[in-house]
C-alpha positions, 0 to 999 in steps of 0.5 A: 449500517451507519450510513453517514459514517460509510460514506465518509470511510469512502471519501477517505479511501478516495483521498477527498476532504469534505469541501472537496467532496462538496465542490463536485456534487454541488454541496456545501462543506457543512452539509457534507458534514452534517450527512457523515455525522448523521445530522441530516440525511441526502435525498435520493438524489443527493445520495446517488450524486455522492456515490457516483463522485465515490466511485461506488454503485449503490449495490456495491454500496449496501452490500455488507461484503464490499464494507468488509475490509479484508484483513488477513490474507493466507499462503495461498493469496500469496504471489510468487516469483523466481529470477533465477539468473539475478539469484532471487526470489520475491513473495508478494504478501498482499494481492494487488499491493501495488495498488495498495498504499504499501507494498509488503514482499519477502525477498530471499536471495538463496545465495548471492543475487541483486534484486533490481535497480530503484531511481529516486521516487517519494516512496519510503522503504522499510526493511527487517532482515531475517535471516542472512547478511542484505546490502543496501547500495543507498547512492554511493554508500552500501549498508550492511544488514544481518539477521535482527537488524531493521532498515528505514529511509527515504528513497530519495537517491537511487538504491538497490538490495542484494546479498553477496553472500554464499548462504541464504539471506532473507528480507522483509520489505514494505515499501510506500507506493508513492512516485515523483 
C-alpha cells in the first residue's frame, strides 16, 4: 500500500488542497506534500491528526475494501420508483447518488407524464433519449428530443422533462449534484 499516495486519494475526495490540509493538522504545505510523495514519513501522531482531519479511522484506512472503489453496480442495486399518477417511472443506477457528484437515472414515461419541476441551481444536466419523443420546458422555450439525439446545459433558469406522447419514451439522465 502506498501509503503517501492514499492519503492524498482522500484529501482529493474531501475537496481539500494541501495548504488546506496542512492549516488543520498544524503542518506545513510542503510537509504534506513531502508525505503524499513519500518523501518523508509522519509520526503516529502526525498520522493519526491527518486521518481524523480526513475523516477516516485508521482501520477503515488499511483495510483493503475501503481503497477499493466500487466500479460497477448490477441490476439488482438499482433503485426503482413508479408515480403512476404524473405517468413516470425513475431507476436510479447508482446507490447513494445523491450523494455522489452525479446522479445518473433512467426516466421512462410509458406514455404521456411529467417528471417534476427543477428551480435554478449550479447543476448540470445531460441527457441521451432512448427511445420516444422527451420535451425539455428550459424557461419558456420547450425542446424537442427523439431517440438518438443528446441533451446538455446549464440549469441555470427553472426546467422540466415530460413526454406528451401516447407511446413509450425513455431518457438517460445524469445530473451534477451541485445547488446554489
Amino acid at each position: 500500500m502506498n501509503i503517501g499516495q492514499s492519503l492524498k486519494n482522500l484529501r482529493l475526495k474531501k475537496g481539500l488542497t494541501q495548504e488546506e490540509l496542512a492549516e488543520r493538522t498544524d503542518l506545513s504545505k510542503g510537509y504534506i506534500s513531502q508525505i503524499e510523495h513519500e518523501s518523508s514519513s509522519p509520526s503516529m501522531e502526525t498520522f493519526f491528526d491527518i486521518l481524523e482531519v480526513l475523516g477516516v479511522s485508521p482501520k477503515s484506512f488499511f483495510d483493503e475494501k475501503t481503497q477499493q472503489q466500487k466500479i460497477i453496480y448490477d441490476e439488482a442495486e438499482h433503485t426503482y420508483y413508479e408515480d403512476t399518477e404524473k405517468g413516470y417511472q425513475i431507476k436510479w443506477l447508482v446507490p447513494e447518488s445523491n450523494e455522489k457528484e452525479m446522479e445518473p437515472v433512467i426516466l421512462t414515461f410509458p406514455q404521456k407524464g411529467s417528471f417534476k419541476q427543477f428551480e435554478p441551481s449550479l447543476s448540470e444536466t445531460f441527457g441521451y433519449c432512448l427511445a420516444g419523443v422527451i420535451k425539455i420546458q428550459f424557461g419558456q422555450t420547450v425542446h424537442r428530443l427523439k431517440a438518438g439525439e443528446a441533451l446538455y446545459f446549464q440549469a441555470s433558469q427553472p426546467h422540466r422533462i415530460y413526454s406528451d406522447s401516447d407511446t413509450k419514451s425513455v431518457i438517460v439522465l445524469v445530473a451534477t449534484n451541485s445547488y446554489l
